[in-house]
N, CA and C atoms as an extended XYZ file, in Angstrom:
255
Properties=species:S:1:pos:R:3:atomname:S:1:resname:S:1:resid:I:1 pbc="F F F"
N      -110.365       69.569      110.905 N   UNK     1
C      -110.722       70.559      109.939 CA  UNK     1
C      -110.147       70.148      108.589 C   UNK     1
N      -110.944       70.276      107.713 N   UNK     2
C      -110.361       69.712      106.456 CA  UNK     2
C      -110.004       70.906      105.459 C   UNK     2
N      -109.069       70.304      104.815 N   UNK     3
C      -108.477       71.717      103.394 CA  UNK     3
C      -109.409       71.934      102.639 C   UNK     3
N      -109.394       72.820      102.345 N   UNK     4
C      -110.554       73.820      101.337 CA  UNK     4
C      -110.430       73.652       99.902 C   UNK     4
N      -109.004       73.585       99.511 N   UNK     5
C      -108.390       73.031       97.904 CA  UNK     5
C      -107.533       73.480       97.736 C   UNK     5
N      -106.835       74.432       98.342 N   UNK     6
C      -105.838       74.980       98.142 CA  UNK     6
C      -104.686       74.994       99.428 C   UNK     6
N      -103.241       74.471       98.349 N   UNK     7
C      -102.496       74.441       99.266 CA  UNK     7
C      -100.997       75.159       99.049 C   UNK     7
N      -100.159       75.606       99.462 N   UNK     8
C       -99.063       76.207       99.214 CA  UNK     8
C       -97.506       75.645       99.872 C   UNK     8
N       -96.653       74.834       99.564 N   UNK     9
C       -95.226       74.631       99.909 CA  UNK     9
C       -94.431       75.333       99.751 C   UNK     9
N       -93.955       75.156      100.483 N   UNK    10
C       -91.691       75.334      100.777 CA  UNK    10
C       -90.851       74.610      101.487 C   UNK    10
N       -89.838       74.670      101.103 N   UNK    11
C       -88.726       74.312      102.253 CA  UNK    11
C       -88.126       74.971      102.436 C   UNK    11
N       -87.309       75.667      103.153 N   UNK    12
C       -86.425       76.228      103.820 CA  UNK    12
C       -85.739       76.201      105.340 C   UNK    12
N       -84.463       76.273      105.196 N   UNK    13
C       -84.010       75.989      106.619 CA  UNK    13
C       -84.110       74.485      106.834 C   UNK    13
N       -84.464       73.586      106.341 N   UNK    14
C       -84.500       71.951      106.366 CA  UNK    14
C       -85.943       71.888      106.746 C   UNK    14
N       -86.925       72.798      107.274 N   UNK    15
C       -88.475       72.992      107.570 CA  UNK    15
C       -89.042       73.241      106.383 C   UNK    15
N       -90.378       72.128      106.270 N   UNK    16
C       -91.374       72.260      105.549 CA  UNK    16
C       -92.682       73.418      105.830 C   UNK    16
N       -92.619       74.294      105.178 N   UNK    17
C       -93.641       75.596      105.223 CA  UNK    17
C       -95.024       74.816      104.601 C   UNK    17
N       -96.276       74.646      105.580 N   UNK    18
C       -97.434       74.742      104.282 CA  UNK    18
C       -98.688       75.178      104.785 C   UNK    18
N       -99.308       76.417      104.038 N   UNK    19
C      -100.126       77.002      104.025 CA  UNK    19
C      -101.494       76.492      103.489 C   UNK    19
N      -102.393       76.159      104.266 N   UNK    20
C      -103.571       75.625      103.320 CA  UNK    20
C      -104.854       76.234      103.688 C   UNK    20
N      -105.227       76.380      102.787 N   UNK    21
C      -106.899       76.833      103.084 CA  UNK    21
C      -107.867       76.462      103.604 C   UNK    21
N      -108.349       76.902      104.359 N   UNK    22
C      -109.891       76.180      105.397 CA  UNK    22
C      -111.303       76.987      104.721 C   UNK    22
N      -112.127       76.668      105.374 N   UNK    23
C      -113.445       77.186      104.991 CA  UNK    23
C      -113.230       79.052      104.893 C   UNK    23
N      -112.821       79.325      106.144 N   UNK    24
C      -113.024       80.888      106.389 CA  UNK    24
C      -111.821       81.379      106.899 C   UNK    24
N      -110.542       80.686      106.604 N   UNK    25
C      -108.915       81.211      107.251 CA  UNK    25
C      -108.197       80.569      105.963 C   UNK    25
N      -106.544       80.775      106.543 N   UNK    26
C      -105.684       79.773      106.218 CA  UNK    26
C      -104.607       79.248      107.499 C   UNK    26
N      -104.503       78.289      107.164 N   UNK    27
C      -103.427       77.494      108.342 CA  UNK    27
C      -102.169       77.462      107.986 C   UNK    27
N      -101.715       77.679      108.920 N   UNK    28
C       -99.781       77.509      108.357 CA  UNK    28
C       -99.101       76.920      109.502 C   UNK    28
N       -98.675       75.640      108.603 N   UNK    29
C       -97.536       74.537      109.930 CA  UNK    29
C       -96.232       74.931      109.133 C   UNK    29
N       -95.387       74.862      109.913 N   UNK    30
C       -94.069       73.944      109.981 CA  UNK    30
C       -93.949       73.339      110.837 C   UNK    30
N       -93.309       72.057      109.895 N   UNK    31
C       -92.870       70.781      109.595 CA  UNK    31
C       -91.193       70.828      109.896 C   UNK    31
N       -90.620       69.598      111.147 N   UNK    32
C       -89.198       69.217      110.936 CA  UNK    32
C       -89.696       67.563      110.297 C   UNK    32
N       -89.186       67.673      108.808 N   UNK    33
C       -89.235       66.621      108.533 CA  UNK    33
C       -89.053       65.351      108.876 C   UNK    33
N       -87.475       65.721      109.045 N   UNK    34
C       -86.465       64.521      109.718 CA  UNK    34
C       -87.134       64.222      111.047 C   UNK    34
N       -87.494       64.858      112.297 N   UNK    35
C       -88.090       63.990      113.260 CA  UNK    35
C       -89.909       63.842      113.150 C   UNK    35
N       -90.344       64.356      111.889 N   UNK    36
C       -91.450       63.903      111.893 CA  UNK    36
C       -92.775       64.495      113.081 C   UNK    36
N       -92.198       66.158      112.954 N   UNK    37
C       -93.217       66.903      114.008 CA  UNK    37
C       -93.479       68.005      113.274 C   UNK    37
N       -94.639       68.339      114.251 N   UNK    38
C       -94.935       69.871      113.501 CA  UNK    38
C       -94.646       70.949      114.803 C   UNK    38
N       -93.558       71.596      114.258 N   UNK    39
C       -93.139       73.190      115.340 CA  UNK    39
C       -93.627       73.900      115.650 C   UNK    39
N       -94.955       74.187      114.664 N   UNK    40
C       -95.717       75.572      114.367 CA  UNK    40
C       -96.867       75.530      113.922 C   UNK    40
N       -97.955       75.683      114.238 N   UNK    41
C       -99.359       75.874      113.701 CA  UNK    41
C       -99.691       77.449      114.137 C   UNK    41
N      -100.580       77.650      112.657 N   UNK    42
C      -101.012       79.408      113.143 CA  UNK    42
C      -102.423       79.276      112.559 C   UNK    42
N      -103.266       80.154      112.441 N   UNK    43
C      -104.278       80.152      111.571 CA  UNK    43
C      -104.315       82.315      111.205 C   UNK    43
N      -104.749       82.713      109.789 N   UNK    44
C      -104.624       83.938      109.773 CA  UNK    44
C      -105.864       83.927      108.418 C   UNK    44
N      -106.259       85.105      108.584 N   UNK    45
C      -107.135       85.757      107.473 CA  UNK    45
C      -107.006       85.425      105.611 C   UNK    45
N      -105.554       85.193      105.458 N   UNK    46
C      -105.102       85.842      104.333 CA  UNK    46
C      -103.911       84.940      103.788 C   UNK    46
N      -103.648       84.141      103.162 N   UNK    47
C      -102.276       83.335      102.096 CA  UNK    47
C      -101.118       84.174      102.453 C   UNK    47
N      -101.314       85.216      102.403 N   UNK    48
C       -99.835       86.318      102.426 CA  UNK    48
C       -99.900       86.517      104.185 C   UNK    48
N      -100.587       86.498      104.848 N   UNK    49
C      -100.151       86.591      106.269 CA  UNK    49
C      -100.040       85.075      107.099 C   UNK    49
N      -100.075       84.158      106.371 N   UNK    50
C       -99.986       82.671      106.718 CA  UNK    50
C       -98.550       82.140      106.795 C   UNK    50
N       -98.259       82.691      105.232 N   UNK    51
C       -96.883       82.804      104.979 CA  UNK    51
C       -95.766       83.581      105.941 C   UNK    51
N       -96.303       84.536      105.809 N   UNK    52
C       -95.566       85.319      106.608 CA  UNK    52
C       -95.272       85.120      108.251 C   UNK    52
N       -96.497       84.620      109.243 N   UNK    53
C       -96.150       83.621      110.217 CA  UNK    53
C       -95.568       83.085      109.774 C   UNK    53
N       -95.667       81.778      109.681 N   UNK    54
C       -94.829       80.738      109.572 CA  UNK    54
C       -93.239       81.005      109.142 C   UNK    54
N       -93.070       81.848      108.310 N   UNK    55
C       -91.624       82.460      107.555 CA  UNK    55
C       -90.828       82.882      109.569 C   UNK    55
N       -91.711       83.926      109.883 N   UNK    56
C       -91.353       84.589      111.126 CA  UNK    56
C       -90.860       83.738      111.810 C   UNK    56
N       -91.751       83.065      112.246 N   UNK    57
C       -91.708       81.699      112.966 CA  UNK    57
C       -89.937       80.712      113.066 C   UNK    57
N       -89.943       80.273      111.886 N   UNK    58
C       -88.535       79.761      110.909 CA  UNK    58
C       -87.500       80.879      111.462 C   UNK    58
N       -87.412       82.046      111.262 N   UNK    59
C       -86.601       83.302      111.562 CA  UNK    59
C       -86.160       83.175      113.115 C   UNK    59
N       -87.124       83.192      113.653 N   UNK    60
C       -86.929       83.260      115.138 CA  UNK    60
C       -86.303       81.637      115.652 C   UNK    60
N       -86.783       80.795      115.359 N   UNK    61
C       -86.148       79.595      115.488 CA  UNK    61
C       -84.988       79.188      115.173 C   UNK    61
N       -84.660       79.385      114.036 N   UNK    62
C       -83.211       79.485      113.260 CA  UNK    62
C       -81.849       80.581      114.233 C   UNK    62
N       -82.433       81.418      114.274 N   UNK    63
C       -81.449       82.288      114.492 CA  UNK    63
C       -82.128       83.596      115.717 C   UNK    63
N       -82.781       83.377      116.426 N   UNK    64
C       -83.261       83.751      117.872 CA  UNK    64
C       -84.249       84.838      117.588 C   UNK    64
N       -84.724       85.639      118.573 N   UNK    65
C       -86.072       86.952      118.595 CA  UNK    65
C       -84.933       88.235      117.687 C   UNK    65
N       -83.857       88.087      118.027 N   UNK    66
C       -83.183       89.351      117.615 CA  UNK    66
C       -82.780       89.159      116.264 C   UNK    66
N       -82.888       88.015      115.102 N   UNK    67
C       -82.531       87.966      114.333 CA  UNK    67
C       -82.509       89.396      113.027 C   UNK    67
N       -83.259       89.986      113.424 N   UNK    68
C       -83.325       91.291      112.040 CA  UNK    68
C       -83.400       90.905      110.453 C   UNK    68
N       -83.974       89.754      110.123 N   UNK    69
C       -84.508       89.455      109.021 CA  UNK    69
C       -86.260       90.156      109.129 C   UNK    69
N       -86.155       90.081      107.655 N   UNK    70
C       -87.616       90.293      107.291 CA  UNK    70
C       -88.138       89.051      106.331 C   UNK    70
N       -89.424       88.811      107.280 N   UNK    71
C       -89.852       87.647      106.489 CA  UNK    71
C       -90.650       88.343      105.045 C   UNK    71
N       -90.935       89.341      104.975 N   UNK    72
C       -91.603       89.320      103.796 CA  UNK    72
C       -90.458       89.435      102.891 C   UNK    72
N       -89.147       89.404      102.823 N   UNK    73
C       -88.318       89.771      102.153 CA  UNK    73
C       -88.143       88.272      101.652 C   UNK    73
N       -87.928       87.160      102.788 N   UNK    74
C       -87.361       86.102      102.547 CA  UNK    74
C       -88.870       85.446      101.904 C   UNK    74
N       -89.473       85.723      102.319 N   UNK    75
C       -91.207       85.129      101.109 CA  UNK    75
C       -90.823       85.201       99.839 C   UNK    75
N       -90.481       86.220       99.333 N   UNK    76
C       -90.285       86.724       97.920 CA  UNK    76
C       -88.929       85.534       97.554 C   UNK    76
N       -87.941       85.460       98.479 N   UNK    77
C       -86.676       84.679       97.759 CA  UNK    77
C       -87.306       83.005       97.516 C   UNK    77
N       -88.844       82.886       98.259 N   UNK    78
C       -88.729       81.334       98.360 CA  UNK    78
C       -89.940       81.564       96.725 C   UNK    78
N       -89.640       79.533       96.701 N   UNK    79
C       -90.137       79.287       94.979 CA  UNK    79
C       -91.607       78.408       95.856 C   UNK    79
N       -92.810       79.033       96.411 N   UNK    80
C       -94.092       78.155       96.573 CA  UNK    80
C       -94.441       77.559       95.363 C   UNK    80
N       -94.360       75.984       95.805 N   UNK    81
C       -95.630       75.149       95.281 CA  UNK    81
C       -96.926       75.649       95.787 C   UNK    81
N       -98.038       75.669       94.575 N   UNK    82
C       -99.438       75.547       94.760 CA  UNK    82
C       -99.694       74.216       94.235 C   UNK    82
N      -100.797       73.793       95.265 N   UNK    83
C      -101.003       72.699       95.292 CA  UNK    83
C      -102.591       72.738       95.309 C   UNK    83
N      -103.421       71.750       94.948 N   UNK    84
C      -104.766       71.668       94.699 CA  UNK    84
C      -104.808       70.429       95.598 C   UNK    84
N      -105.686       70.499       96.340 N   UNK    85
C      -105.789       68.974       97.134 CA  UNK    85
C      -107.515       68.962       97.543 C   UNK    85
């Protein structure tokens, strides 16, 4: 499936966040850089719920199911690259 043109970064947690656009969704991986895999693939409706998987995702991995973060909270603290590809 190929990107649509639009793409969105982060890092956090040492994981690469990236959200990109498809024809009729968006996709969201994380990335462990350092071993060169991807942890997480999702696909969702919407840029803001792509993010927000993937953020969740990071949350629960990092620090277990019970962590009590909110990813939309930690969305807002991160600085996305938009990216055109």
């Amino acid at each position: 499936m190929m990107c649509d043109g639009q793409r969105y970064e982060t890092e956090w947690e040492n994981l690469r966040l990236v959200i990109e656009r498809r024809s009729e969704h968006w996709q969201a991986f994380v990335y462990d850089a350092e071993k060169c895999e991807i942890l997480y693939a999702a696909e969702r409706l919407t840029a803001e719920a792509a993010k927000l998987t993937a953020l969740d995702f990071v949350l629960s991995h990092r620090y277990g199911p019970s962590h009590g973060l909110k990813p939309e909270v930690v969305a807002e603290m991160l600085v996305w690259k938009i990216l055109r590809v």
